[in-house]
N, C-alpha and C positions, 0 to 999 in steps of 0.2 A: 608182236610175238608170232612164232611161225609153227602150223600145226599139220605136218606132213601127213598124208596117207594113201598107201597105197592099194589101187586099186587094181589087176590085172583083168581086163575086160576085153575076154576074146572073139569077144564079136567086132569090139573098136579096133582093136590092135590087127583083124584080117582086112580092115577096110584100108585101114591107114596102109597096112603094108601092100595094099592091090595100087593104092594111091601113089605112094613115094616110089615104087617099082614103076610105074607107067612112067612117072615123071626121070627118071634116071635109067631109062633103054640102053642095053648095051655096057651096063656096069656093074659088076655085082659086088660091089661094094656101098656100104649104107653110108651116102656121107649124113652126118652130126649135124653139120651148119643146115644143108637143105630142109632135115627134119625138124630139126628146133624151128627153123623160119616157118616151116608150115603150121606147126603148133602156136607161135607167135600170132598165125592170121585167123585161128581159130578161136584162138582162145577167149573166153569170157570172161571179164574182170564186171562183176556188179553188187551190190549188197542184199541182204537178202532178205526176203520180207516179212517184215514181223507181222502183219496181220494172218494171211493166209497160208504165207512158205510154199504157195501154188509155183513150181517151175514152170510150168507155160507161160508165165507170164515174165519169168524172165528174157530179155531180147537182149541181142546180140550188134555188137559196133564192130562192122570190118575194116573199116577204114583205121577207127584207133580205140584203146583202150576209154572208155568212157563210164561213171556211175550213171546208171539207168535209173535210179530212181533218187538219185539227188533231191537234199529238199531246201525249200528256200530262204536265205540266209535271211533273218529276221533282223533289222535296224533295231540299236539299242535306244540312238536320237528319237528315230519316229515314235518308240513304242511309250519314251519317254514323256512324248509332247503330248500322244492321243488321250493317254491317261491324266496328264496335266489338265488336258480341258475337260477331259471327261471321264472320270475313274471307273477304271474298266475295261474302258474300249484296246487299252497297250497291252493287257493282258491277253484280251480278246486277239488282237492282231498277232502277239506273239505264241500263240498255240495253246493258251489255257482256259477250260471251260467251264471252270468252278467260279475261279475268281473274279473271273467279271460280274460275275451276278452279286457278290458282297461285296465289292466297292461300288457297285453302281447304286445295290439295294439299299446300302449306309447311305452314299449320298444323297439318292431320293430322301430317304427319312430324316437326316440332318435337313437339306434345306427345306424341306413341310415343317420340322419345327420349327423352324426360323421363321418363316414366311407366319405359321398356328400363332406363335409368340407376340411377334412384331406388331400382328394386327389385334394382340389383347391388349399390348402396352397403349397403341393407337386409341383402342375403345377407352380404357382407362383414362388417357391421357384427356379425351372428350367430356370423363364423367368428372374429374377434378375441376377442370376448367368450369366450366358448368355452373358445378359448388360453389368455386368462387365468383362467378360472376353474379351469384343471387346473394349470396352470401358477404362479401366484400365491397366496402363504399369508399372507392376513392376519395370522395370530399369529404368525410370524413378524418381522413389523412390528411389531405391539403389543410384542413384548417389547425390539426395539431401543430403540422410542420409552420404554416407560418406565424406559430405565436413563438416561435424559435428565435433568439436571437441567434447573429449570422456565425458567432462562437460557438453554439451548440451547437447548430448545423452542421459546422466543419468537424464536430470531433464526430460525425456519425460516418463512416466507411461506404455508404450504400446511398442510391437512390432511386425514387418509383419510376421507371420509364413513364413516356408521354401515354405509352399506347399499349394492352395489353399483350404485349408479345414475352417469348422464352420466359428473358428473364423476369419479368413481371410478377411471373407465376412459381417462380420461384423466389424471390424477393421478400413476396409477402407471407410465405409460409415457413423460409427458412430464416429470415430474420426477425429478431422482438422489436425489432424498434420499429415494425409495420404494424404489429400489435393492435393500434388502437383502431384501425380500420376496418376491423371485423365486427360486424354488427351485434355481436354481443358483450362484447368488450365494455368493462366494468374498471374505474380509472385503480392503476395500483396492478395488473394483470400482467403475465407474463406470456399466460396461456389461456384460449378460448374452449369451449367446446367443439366451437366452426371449426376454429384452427387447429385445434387437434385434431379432428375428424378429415380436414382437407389434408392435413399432412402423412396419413395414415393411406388415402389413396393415393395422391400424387408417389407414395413409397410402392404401392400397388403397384401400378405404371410403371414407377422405374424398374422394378425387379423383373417382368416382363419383359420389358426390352433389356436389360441385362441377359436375362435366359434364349432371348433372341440372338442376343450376342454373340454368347456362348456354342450355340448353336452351328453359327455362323462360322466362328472359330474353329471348330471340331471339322467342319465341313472344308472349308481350307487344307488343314493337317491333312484330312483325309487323300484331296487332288495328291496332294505332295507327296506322301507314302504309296501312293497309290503309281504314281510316277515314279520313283527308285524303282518299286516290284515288278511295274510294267519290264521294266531297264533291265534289271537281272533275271527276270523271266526269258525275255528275250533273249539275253546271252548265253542261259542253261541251253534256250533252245537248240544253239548254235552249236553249243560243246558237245552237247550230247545228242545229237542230230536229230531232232523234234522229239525226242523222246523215244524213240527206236533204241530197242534194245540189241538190236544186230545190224545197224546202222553202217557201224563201219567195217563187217567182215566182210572180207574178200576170197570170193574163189576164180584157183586157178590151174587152166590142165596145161602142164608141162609133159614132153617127149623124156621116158628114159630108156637107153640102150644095155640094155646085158646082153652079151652072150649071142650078140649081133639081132635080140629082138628088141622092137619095140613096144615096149609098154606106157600105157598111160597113165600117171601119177595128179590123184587131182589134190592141190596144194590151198588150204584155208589159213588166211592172215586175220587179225581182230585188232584193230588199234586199241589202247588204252592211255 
């Protein structure tokens, strides 16, 4: 859009015409084309500044039409990546000062839960094991199972590892038919006090590391949300030229003649 106005400034308009007169000896005729070229090589095309709107600090390109304060074209890829690994940072690079502090701050506090959780489940995971190792008699077991004929044996689904690992520990607490190896274990049982009580922390432990989980998960979504925002952040930045509200108005003084004077008309564009 174009937003003419005119300005009659006669102190510009006697300089100009002392100007174009020296340049054109000998002729009293005002050519058009020499004036406009001269206003051509003065003229200032730049944006104007939203913070201060100080004009001294606008400067001038003789050689050619230039924005003086151009700003820099912000990557939607980069802003996209930085925030992938580290949410916040794309924001950050892409001109915003809010939001990197709440994707950074959420991350920080998602992975502290994570890491808080993980090592409750760990402690947990230390204190079941424990239980059952004071608590649970493998020979015990061994000698139920081998009064088994090799037909009972088969219809049982499950068996005790050699060695107390993973599954072991869960074996004995989630299946009955380890049952008898619990040291309180009275024949005809389905359920112990031990084994109720070991299954009850071992449930501890796992909800821990589930809330770990969780954590962990949310922490994730987070990079990834935080990666699109970076990405359209960036590209607001671009559209709307950091965020300058007069970013893209332009001024510019053009030569006009009445009545064989000339006047200076200074002319303001605004893209939208």
């Amino acid at each position: 859009m174009k937003f003419p106005i005119k300005l009659s400034l006669s102190g510009i308009v006697i300089i100009l015409i002392f100007l174009i007169s020296q340049s054109a000896i000998g002729s009293t005729d005002i050519q058009k084309g020499q004036i406009t070229e001269y206003f051509d090589n003065i003229s200032t095309q730049s944006k104007f500044l939203a913070y201060n709107g100080s004009s001294s600090e606008l400067q001038s390109n003789s050689s050619k039409s230039a924005d003086l304060f151009a700003y820099e074209k912000k990557s939607t890829v980069k802003a996209f990546f930085l925030s992938l690994a580290v949410p916040g940072l794309g924001e950050y690079y892409a001109g915003s000062r809010i939001k990197p502090f709440v994707f950074f701050g959420a991350d920080v506090a998602l992975w502290s839960g994570h890491i808080i959780y993980h090592n409750k489940g760990k402690d947990g995971e230390r204190t079941y094991r424990a239980y059952a190792d004071a608590h649970y008699i493998r020979d015990n077991y061994d000698l139920w199972w081998n009064t088994l004929d090799s037909t009972t044996q088969a219809s049982y689904s499950h068996r005790l590892p050699p060695t107390n690992n993973y599954e072991y520990y869960e074996n004995i607490g989630k299946y009955t038919q380890f049952v008898v190896g619990w040291d309180d274990y009275s024949p005809g049982d389905s359920i112990t006090p031990h084994r109720s009580h070991y299954l009850d922390l071992r449930k501890q432990a796992n909800d821990q590391f589930d809330t770990a989980r969780a954590f962990m998960v949310v922490a994730m979504v987070n990079h990834v949300v935080s990666a699109f925002d970076a990405a359209f952040t960036a590209k607001s930045h671009y559209k709307k030229g950091g965020g300058n509200l007069w970013s893209d108005v332009r001024v510019r003084m053009v030569p006009r003649i009445m009545d064989n004077q000339v006047l200076a008309q200074l002319t303001f564009y605004k893209k939208f």
